[in-house]
Biotite code that builds the C-alpha atoms (Angstrom):
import biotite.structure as struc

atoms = struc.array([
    struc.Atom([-4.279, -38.002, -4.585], chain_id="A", res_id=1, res_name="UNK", atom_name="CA", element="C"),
    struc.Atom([-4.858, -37.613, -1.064], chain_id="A", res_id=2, res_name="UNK", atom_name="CA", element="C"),
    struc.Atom([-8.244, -38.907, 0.539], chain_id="A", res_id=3, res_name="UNK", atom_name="CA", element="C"),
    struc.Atom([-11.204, -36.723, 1.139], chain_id="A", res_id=4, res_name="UNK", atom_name="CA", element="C"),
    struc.Atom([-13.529, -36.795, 3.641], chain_id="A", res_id=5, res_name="UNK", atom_name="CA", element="C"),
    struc.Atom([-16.497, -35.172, 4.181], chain_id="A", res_id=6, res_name="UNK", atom_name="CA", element="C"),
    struc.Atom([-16.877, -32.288, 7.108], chain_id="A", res_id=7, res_name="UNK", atom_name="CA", element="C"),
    struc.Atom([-20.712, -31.551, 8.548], chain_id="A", res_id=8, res_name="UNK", atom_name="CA", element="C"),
    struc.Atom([-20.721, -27.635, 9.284], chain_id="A", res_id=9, res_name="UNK", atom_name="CA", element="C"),
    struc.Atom([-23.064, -25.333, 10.513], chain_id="A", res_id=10, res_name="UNK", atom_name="CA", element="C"),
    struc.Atom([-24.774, -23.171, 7.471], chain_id="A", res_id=11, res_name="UNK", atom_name="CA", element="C"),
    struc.Atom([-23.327, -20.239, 9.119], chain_id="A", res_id=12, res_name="UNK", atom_name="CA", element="C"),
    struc.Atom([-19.558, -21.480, 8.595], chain_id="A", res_id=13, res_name="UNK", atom_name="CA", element="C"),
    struc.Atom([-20.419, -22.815, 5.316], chain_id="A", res_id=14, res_name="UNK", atom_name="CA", element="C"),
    struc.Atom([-21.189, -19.343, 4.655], chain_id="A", res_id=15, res_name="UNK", atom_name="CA", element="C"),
    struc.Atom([-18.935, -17.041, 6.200], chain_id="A", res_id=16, res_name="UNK", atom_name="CA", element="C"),
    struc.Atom([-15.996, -19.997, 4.469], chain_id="A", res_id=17, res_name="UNK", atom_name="CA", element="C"),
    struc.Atom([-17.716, -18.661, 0.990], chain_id="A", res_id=18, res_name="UNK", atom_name="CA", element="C"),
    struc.Atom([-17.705, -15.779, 1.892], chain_id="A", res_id=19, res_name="UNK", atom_name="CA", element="C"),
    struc.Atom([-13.710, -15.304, 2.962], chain_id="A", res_id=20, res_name="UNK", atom_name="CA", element="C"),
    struc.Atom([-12.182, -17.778, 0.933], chain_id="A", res_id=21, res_name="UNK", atom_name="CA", element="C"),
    struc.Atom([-11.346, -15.499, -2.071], chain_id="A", res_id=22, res_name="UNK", atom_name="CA", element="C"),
    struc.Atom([-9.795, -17.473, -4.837], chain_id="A", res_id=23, res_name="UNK", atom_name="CA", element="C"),
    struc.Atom([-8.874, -20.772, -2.729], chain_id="A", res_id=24, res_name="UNK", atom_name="CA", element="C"),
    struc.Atom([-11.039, -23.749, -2.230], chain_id="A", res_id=25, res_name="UNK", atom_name="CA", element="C"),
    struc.Atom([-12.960, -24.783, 0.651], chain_id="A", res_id=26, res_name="UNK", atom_name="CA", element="C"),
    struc.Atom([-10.484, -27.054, 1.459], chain_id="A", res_id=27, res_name="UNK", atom_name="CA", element="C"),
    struc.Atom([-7.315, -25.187, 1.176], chain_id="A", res_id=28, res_name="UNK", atom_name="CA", element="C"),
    struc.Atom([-9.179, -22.085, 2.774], chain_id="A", res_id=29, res_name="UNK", atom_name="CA", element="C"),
    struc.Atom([-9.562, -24.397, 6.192], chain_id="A", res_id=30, res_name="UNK", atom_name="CA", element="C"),
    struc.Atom([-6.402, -25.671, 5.802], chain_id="A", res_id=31, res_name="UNK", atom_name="CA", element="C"),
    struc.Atom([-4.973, -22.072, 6.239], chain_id="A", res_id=32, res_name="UNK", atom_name="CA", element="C"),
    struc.Atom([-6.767, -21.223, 9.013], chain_id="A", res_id=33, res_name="UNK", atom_name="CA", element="C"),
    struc.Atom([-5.979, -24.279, 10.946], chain_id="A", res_id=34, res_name="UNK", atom_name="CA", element="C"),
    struc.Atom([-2.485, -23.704, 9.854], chain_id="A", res_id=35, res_name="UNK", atom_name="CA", element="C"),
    struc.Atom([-2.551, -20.044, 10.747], chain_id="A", res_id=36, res_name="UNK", atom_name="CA", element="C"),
    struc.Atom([-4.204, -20.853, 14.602], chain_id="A", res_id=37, res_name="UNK", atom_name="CA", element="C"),
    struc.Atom([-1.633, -23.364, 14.780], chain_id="A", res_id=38, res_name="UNK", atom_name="CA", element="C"),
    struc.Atom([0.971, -21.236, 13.939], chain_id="A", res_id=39, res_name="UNK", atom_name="CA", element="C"),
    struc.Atom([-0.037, -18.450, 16.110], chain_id="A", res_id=40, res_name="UNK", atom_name="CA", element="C"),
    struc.Atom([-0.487, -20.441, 19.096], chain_id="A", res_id=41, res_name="UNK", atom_name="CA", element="C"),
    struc.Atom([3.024, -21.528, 19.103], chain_id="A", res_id=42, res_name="UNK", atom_name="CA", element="C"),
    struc.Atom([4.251, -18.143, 19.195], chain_id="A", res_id=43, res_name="UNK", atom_name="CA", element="C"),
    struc.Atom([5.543, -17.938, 15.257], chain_id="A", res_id=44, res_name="UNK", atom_name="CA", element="C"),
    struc.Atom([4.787, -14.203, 14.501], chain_id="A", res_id=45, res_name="UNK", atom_name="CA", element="C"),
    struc.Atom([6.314, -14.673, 11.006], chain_id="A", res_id=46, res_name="UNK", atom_name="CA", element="C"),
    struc.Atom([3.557, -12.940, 8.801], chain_id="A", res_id=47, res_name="UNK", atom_name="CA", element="C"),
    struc.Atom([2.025, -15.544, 6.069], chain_id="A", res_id=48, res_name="UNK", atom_name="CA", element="C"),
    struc.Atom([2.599, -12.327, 3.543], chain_id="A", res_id=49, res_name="UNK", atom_name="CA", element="C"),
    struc.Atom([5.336, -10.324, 4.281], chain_id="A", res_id=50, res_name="UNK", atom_name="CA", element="C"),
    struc.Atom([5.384, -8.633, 1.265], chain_id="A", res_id=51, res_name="UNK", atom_name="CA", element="C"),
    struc.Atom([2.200, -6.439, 2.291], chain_id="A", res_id=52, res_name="UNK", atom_name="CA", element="C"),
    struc.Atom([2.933, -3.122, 3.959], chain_id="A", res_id=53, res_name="UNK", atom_name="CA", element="C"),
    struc.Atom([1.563, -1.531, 7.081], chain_id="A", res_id=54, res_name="UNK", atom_name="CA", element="C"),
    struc.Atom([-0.319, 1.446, 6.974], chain_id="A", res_id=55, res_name="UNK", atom_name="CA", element="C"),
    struc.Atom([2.448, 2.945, 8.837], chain_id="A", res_id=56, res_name="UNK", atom_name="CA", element="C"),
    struc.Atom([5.155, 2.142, 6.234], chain_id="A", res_id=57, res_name="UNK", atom_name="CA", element="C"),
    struc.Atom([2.104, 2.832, 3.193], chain_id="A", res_id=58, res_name="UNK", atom_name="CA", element="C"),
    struc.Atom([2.430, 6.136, 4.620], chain_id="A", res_id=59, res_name="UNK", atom_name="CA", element="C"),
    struc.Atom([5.837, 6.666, 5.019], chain_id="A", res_id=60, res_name="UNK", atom_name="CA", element="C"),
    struc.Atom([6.499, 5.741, 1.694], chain_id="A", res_id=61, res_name="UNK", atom_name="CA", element="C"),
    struc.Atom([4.036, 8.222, 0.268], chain_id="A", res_id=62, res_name="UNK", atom_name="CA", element="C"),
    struc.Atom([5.696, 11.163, 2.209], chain_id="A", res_id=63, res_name="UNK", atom_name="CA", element="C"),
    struc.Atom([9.107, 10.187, 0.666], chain_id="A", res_id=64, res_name="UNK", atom_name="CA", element="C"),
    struc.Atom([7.397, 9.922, -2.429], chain_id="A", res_id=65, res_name="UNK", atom_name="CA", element="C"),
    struc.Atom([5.941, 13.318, -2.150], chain_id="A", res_id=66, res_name="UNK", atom_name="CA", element="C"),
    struc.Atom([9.329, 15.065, -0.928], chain_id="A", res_id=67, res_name="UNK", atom_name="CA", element="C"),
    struc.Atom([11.023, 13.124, -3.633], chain_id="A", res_id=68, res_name="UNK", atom_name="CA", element="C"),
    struc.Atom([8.812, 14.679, -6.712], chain_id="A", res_id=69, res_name="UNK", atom_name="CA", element="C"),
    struc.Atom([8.870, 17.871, -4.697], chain_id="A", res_id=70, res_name="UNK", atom_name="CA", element="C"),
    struc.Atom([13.115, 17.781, -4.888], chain_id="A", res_id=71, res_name="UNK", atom_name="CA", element="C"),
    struc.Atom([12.583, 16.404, -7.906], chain_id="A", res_id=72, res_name="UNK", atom_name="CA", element="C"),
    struc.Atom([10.134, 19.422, -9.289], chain_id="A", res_id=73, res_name="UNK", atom_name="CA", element="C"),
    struc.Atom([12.520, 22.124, -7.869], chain_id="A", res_id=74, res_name="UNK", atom_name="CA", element="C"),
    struc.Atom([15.815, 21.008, -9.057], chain_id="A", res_id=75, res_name="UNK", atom_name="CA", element="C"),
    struc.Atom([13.801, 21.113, -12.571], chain_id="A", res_id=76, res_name="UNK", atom_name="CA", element="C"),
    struc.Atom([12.347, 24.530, -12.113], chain_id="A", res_id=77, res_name="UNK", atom_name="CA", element="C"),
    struc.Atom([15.822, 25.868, -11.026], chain_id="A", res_id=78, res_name="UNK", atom_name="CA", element="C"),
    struc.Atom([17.820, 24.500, -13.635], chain_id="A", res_id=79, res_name="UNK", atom_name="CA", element="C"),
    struc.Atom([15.078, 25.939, -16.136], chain_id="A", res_id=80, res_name="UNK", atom_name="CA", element="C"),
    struc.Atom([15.634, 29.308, -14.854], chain_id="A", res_id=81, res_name="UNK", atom_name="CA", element="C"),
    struc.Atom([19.263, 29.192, -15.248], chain_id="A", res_id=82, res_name="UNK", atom_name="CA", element="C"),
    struc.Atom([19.155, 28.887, -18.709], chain_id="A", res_id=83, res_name="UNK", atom_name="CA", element="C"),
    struc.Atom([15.980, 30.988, -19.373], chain_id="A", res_id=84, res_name="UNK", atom_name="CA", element="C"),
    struc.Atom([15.815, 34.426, -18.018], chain_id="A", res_id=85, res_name="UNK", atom_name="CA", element="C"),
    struc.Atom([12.390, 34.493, -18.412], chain_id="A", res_id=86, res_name="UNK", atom_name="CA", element="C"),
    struc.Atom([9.992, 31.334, -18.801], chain_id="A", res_id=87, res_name="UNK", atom_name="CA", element="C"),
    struc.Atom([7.061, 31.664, -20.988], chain_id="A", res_id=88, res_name="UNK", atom_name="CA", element="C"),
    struc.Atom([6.315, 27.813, -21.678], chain_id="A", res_id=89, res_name="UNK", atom_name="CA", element="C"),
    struc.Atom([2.821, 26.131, -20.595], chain_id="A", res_id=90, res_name="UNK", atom_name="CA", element="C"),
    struc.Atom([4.761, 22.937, -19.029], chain_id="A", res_id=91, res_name="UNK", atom_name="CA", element="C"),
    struc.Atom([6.764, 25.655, -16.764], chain_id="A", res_id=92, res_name="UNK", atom_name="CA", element="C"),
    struc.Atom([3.621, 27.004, -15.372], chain_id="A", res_id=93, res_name="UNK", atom_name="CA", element="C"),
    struc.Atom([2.187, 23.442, -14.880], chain_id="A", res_id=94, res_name="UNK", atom_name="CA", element="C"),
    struc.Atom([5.523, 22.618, -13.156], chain_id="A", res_id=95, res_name="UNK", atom_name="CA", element="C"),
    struc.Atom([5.325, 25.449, -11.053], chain_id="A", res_id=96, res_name="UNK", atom_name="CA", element="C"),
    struc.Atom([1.877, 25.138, -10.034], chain_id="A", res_id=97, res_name="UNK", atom_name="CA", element="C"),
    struc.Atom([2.542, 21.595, -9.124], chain_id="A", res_id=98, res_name="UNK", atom_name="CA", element="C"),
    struc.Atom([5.088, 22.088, -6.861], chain_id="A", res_id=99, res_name="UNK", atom_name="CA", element="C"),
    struc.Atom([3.361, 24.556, -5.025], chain_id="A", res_id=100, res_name="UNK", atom_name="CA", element="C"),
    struc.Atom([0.555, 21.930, -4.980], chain_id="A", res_id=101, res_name="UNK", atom_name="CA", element="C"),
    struc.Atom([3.215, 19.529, -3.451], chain_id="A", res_id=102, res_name="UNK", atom_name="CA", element="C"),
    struc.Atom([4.947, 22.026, -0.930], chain_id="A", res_id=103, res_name="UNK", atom_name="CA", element="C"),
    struc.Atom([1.003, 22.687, 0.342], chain_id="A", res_id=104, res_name="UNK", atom_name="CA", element="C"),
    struc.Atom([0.458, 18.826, 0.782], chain_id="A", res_id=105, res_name="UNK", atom_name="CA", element="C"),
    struc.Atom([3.627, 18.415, 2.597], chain_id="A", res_id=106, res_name="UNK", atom_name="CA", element="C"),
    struc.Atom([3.038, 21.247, 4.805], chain_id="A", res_id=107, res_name="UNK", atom_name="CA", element="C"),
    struc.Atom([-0.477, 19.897, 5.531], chain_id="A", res_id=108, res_name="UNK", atom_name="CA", element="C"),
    struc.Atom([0.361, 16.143, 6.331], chain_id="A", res_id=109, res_name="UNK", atom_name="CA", element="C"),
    struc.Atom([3.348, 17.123, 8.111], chain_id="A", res_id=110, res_name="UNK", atom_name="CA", element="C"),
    struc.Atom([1.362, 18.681, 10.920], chain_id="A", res_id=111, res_name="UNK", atom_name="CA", element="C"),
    struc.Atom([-0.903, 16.393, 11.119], chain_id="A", res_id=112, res_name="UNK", atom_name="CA", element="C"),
    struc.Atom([1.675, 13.545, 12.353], chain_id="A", res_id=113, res_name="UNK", atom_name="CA", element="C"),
])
């Protein structure tokens, strides 16, 4: 077990280490941020959590997420009219409606970039 020893603080670091700690403990909440300064200062810009995403990639992943289910929704449609002259089913129109949904979206957020 390693020793412990005590640390004064002011009540306003006390608090703002309750505060930001999340699910650690005091002590291996410090321990990150002393290890994070330390790593920062000598110039290691490996993120601690690379497995977040930026909001730059979030949102390039939604657009290709979008345009995939859009492909997706008109390959569907298509191939449903090729074998049905005429489409009277509920799920068609829901289909249908979607994608136009979609191809409104896309149009949208692509101007916006």
């Amino acid at each position: 077990m390693p020793d412990k020893r005590m640390l004064i603080v002011d009540a306003e670091v006390a608090r703002l280490v309750d505060e930001n700690r999340g699910d650690m403990d005091r002590s291996e909440f410090i321990t990150f941020l002393i290890d994070s300064c330390l790593r920062e200062d000598s110039g290691d810009k490996t993120p601690d959590r690379p497995d977040f995403a930026t909001k730059a990639e979030f949102e390039q992943f939604q657009q290709g997420t979008r345009e995939m289910l859009k492909n997706f929704l008109e390959f569907f449609v298509s191939y449903g009219l090729e074998f049905s002259k005429e489409p009277k089913d509920k799920v068609f129109g829901e289909l249908t409606e979607t994608l136009r949904t979609l191809a409104a979206k896309g149009h949208d957020t692509a101007g916006s970039h």
